[in-house]
VEXZASE-735152 format. One line per field, with one value per atom (N, C-alpha, C): atom name; residue in three letters; residue number from 1; x, y, z. Coordinates in Angstrom, 1 decimal. Example, Ala and Ser with C-alpha at 12.3 -4.5 7.8 and 13.67 -1.06 7.14 Angstrom:
BEGIN
site = N|CA|C|N|CA|C
code = Ala|Ala|Ala|Ser|Ser|Ser
pos = 1|1|1|2|2|2
u = 13.2|12.3|13.2|12.8|13.7|12.9
v = -5.7|-4.5|-3.3|-2.2|-1.1|0.0
w = 7.8|7.8|7.8|7.1|7.1|7.9
END
This chain:
BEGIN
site = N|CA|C|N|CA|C|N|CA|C|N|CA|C|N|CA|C|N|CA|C|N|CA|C|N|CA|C|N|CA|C|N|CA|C|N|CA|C|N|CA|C|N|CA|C|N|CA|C|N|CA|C|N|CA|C|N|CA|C|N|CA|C|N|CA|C|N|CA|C|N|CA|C|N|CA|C|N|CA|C|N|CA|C|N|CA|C|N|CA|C|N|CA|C|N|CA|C|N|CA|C|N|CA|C|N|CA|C|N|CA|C|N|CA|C|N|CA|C|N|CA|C|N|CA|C|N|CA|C|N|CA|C|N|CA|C|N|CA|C|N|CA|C|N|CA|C|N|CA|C|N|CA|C|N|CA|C|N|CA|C|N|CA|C|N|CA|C|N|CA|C|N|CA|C|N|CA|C|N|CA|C|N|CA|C|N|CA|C|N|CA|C|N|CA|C|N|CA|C|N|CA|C|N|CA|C|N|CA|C|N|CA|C|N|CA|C|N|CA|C|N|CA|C|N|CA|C|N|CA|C|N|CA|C|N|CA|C|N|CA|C|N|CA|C|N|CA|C|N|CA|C|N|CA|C|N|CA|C|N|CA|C|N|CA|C|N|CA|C|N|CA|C|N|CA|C|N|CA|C|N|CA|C|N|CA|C|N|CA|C|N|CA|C|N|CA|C|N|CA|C|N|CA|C|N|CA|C|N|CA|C|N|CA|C|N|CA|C|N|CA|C|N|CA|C|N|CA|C|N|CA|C|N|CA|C|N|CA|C|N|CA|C|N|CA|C|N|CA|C|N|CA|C|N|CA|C|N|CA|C|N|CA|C|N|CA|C|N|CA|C|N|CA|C|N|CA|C|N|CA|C|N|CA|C|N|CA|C|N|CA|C|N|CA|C|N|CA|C|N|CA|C|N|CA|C|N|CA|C|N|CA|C|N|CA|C|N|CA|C|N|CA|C|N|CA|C|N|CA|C|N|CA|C|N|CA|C|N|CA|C|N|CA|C|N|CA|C|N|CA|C|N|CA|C|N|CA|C|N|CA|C|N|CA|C|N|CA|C|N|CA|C|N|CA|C|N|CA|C|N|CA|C|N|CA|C|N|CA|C|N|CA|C
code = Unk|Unk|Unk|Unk|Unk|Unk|Unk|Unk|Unk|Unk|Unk|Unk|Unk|Unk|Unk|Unk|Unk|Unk|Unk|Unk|Unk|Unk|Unk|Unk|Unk|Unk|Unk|Unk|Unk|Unk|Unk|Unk|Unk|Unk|Unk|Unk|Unk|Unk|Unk|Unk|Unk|Unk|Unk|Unk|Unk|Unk|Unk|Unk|Unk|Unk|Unk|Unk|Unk|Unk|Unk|Unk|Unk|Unk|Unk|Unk|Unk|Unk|Unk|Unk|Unk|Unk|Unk|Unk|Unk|Unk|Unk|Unk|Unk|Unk|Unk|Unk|Unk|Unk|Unk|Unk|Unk|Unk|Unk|Unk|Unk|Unk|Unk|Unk|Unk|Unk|Unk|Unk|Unk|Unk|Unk|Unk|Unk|Unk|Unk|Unk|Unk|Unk|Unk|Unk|Unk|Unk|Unk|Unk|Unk|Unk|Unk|Unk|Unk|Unk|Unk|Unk|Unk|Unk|Unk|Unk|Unk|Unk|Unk|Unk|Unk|Unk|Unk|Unk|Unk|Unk|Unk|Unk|Unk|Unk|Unk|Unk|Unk|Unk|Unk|Unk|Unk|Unk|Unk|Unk|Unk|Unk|Unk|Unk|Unk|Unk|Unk|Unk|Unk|Unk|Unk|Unk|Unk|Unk|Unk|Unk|Unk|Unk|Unk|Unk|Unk|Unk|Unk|Unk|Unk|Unk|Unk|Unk|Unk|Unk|Unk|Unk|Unk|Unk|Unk|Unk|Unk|Unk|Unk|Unk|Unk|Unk|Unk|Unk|Unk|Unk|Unk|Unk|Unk|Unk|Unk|Unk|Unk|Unk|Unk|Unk|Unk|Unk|Unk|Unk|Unk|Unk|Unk|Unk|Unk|Unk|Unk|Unk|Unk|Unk|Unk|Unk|Unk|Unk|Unk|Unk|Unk|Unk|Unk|Unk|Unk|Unk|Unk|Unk|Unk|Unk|Unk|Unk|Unk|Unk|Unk|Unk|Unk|Unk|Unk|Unk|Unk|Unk|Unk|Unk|Unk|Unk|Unk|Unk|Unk|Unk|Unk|Unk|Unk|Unk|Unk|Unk|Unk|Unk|Unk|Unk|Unk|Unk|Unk|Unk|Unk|Unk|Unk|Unk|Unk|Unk|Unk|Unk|Unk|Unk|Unk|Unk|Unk|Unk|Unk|Unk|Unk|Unk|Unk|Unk|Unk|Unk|Unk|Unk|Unk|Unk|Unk|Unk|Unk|Unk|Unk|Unk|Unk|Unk|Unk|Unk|Unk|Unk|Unk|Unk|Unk|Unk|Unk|Unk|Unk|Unk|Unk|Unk|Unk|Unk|Unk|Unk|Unk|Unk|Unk|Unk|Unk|Unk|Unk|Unk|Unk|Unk|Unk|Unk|Unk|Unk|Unk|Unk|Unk|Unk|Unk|Unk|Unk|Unk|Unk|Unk|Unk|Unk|Unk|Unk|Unk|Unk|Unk|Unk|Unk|Unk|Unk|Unk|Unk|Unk|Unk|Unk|Unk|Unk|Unk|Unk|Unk|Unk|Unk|Unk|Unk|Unk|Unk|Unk|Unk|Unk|Unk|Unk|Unk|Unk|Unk|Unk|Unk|Unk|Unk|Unk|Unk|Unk|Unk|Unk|Unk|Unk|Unk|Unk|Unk|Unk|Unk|Unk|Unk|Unk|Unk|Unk|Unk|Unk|Unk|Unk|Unk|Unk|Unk|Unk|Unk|Unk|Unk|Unk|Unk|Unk|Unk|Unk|Unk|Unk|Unk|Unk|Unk|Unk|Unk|Unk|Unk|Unk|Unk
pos = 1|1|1|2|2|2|3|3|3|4|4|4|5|5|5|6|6|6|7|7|7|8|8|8|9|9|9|10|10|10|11|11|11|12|12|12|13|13|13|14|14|14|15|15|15|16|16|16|17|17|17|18|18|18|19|19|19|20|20|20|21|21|21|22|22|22|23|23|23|24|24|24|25|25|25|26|26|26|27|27|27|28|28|28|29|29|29|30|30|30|31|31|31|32|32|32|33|33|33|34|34|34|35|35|35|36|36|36|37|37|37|38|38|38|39|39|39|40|40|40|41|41|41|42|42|42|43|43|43|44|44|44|45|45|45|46|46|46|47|47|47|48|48|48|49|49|49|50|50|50|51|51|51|52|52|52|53|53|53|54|54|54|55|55|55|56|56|56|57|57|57|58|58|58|59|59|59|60|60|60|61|61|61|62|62|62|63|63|63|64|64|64|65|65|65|66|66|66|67|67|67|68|68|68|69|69|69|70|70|70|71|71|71|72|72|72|73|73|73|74|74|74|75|75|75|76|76|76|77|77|77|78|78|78|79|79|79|80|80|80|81|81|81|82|82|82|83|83|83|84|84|84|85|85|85|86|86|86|87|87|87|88|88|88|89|89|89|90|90|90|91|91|91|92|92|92|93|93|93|94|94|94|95|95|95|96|96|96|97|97|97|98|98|98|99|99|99|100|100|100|101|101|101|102|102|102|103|103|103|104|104|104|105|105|105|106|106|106|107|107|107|108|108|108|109|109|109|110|110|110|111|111|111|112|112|112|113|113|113|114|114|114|115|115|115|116|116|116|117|117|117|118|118|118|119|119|119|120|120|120|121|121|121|122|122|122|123|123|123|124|124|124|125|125|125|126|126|126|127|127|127|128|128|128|129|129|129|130|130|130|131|131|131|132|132|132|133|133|133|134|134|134|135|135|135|136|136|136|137|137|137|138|138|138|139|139|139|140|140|140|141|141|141
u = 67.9|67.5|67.9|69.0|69.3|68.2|67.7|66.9|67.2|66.5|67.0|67.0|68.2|68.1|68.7|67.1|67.8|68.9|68.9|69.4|70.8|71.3|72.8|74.1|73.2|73.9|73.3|73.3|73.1|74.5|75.0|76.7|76.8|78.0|78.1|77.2|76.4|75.1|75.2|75.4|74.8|73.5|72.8|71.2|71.3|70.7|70.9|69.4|69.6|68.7|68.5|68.2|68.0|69.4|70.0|71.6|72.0|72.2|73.5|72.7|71.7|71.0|71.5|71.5|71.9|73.9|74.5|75.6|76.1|75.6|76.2|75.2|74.9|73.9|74.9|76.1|76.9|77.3|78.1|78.4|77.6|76.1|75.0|74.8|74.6|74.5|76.0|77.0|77.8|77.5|77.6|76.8|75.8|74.9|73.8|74.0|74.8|75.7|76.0|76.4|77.2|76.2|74.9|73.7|74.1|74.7|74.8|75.9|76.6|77.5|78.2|78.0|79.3|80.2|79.1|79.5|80.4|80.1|81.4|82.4|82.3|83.5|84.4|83.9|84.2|85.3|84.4|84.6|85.8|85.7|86.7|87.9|88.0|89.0|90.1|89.1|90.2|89.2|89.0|88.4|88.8|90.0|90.4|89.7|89.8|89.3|87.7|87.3|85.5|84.9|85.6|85.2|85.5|86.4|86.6|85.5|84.5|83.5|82.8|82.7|81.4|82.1|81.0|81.3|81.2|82.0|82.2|83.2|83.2|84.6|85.6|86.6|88.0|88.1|87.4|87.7|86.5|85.6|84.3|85.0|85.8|86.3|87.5|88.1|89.6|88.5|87.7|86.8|86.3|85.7|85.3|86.9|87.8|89.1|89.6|89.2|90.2|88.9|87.8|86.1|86.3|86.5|85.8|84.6|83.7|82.6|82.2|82.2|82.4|82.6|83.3|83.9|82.6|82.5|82.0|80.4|80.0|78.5|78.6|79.5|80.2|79.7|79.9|80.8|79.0|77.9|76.4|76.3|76.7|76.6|75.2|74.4|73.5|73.5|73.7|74.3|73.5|72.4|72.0|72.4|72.9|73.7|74.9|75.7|77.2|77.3|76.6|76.1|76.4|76.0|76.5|78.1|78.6|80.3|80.4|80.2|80.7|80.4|78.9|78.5|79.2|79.9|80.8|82.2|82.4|83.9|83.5|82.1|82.0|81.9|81.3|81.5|79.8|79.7|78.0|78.1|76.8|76.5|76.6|77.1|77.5|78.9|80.0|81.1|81.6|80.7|80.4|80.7|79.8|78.6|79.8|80.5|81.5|82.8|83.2|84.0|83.7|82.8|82.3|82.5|82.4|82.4|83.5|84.6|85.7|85.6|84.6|84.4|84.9|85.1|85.0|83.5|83.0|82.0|81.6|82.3|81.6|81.3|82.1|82.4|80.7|80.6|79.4|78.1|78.4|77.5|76.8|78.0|77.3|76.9|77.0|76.3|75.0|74.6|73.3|72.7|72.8|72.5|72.1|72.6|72.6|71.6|71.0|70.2|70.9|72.4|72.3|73.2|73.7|75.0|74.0|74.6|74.1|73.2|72.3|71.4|72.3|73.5|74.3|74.7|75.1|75.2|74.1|73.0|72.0|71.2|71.3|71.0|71.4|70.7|71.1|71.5|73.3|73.8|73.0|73.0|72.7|71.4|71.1|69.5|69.6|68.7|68.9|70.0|70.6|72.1|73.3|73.6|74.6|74.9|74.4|74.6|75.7|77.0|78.5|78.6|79.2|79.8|80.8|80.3|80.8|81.6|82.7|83.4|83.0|83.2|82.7|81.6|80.8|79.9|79.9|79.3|79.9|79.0|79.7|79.0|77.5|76.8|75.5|76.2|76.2|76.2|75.5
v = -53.4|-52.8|-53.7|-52.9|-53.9|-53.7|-54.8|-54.9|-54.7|-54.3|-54.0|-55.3|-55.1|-56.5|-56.0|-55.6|-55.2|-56.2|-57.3|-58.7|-58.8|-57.9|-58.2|-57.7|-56.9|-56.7|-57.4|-58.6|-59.6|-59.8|-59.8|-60.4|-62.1|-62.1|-63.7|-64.6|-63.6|-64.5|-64.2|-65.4|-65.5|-65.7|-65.5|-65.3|-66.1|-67.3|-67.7|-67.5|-66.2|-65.6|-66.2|-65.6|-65.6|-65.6|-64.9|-64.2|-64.9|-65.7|-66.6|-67.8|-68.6|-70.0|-69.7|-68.4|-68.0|-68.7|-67.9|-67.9|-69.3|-69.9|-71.4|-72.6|-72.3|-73.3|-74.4|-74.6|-75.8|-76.2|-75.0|-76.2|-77.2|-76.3|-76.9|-78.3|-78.2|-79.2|-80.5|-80.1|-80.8|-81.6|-80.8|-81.5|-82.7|-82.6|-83.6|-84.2|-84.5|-85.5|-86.5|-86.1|-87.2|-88.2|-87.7|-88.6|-90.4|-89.9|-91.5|-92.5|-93.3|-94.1|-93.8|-94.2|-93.7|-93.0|-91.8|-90.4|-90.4|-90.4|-90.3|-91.0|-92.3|-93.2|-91.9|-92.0|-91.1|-90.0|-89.4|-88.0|-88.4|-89.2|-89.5|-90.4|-90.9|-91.5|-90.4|-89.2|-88.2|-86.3|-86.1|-84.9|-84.1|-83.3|-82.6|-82.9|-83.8|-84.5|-84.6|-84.7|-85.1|-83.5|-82.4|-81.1|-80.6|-80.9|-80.1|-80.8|-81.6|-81.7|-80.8|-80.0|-78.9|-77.5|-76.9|-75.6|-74.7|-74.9|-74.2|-72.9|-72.4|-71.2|-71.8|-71.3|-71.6|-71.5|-70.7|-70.1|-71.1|-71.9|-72.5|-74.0|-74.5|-75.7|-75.9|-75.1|-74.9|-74.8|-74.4|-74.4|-75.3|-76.4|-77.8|-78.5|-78.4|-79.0|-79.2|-77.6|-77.3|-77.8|-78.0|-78.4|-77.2|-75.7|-74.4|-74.6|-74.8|-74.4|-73.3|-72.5|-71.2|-70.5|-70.4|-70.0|-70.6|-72.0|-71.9|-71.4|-71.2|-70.9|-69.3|-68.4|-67.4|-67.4|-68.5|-68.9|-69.1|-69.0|-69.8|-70.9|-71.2|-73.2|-72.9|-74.0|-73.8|-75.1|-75.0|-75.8|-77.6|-77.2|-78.3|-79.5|-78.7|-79.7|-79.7|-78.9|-79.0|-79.9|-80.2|-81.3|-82.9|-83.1|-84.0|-84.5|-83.4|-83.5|-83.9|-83.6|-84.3|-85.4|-85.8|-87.2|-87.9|-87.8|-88.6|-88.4|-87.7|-87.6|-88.2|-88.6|-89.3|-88.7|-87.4|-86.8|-86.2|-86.1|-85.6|-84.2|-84.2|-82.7|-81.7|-82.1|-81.8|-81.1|-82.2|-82.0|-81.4|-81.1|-80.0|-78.6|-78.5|-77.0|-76.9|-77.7|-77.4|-76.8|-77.6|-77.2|-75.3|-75.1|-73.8|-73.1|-73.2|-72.1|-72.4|-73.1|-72.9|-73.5|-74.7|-75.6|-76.8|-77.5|-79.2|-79.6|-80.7|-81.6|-81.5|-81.9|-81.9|-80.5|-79.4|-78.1|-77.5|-78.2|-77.6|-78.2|-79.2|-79.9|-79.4|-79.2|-78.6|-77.5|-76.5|-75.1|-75.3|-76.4|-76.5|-76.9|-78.1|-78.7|-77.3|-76.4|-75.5|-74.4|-74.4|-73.3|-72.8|-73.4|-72.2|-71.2|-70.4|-69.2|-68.4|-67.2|-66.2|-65.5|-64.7|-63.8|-62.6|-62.7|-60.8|-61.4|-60.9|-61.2|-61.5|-62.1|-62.2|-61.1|-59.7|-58.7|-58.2|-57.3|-56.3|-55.3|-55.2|-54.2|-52.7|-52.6|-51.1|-51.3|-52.4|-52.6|-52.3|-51.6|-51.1|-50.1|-50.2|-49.2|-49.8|-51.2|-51.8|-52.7|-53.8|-54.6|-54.3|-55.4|-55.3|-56.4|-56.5|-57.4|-58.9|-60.5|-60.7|-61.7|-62.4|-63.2|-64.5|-64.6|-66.4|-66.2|-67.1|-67.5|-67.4|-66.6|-66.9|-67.8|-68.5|-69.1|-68.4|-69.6|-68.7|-68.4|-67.0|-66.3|-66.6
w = 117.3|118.5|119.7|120.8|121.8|122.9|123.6|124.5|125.6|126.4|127.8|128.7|129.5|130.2|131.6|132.3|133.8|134.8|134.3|134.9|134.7|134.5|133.6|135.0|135.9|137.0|138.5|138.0|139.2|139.2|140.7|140.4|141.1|139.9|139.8|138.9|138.1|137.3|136.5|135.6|133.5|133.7|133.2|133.2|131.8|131.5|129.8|129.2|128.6|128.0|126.4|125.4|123.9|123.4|124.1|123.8|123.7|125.0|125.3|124.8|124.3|124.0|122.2|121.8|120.5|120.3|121.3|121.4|121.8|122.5|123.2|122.1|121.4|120.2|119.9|119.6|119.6|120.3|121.4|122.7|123.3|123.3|124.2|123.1|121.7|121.6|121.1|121.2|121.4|123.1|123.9|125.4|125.2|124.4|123.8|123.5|122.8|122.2|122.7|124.2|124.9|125.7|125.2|125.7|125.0|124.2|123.6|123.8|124.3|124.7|123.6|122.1|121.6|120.9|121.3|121.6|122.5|123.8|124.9|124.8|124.0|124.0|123.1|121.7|120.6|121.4|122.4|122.7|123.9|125.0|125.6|125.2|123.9|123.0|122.6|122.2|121.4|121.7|122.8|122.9|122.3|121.5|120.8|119.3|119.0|117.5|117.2|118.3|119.1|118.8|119.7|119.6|118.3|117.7|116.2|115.3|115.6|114.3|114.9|115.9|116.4|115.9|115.1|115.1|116.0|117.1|118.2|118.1|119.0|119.0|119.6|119.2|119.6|121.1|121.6|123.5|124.1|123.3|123.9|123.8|122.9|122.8|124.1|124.2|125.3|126.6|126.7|127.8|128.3|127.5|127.3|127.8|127.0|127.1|128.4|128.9|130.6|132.0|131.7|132.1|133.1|132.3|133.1|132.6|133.8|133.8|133.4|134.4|134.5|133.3|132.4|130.9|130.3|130.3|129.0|129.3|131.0|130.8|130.6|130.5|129.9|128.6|128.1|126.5|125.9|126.5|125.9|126.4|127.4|127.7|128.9|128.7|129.6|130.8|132.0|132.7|133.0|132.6|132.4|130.8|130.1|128.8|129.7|129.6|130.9|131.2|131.9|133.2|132.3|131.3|130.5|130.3|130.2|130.5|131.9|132.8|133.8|134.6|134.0|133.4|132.8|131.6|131.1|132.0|132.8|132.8|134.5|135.2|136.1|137.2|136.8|138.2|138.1|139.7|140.0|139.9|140.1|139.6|141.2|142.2|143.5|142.9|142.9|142.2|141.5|140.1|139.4|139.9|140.8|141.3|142.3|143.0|143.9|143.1|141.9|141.7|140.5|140.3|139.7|141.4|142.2|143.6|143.7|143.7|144.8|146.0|145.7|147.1|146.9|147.4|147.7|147.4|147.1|147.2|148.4|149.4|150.8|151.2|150.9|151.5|150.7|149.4|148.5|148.9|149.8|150.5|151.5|152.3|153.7|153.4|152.5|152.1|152.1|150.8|150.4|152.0|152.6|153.9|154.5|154.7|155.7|155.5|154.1|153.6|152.4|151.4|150.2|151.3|150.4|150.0|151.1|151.3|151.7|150.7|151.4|150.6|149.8|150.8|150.3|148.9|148.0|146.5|145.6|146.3|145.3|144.9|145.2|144.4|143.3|142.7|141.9|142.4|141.9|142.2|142.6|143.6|143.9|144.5|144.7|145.6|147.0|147.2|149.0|149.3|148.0|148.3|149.0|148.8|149.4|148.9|148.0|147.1|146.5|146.6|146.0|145.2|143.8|143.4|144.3|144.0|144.8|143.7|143.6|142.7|142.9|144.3|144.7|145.5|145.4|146.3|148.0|149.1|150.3|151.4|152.2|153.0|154.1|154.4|155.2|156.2|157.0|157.5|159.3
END
């Protein structure tokens, strides 16, 4: 029996439900992994070789490989394990969240500084009757 999941037309949002914590169960814990020094050495010595002990999917590993965010929180990845990869690969979690929008660090900076994205996209499609799908994130208004 599929469940109803009114949440699924938020635009621009994975919502990481049962589903996706079901579906992302190795990535997220390959991500865990890298809690350990020599894990990451391991994993930044030979990331192709590092990801093939994880029974991951073929599209969740290339996703790790290319560091789409984006994909792999698609893929079941929950962004707080994520967030470990770019820990190891040295980058802040600014950096990160900028490069998932299509910003700069600074550019993802001054958003938050300013109050956060606009409110337009954070609906559910069809709320109030004007709610549109939006792809990227847009600046406050």
């Amino acid at each position: 029996m599929a469940l109803d999941k009114p949440y699924t037309d938020i635009p621009g949002t994975t919502v990481f439900d049962a589903e996706q914590s079901r579906l992302g169960y190795h990535l997220n814990q390959f991500c865990m992994s890298l809690m350990r020094a020599e894990n990451r050495a391991r994993f930044k010595a030979d990331e192709r070789a590092y990801l093939d002990q994880w029974p991951m999917t073929a599209a969740q590993r290339q996703a790790v490989l290319d560091r789409d965010l984006n994909r792999c929180i698609a893929l079941g990845g929950n962004i707080y394990f994520l967030a470990k990869i770019g820990a190891t690969d040295g980058r802040s979690f600014q950096q990160m969240a900028g490069s998932m929008t299509g910003m700069s660090e600074e550019e993802y900076r001054a958003m938050m500084l300013a109050g956060g994205r606009s409110v337009e996209g954070n609906r559910v499609l069809g709320e109030d009757g004007d709610a549109q799908p939006h792809h990227q994130p847009q600046g406050r208004r």
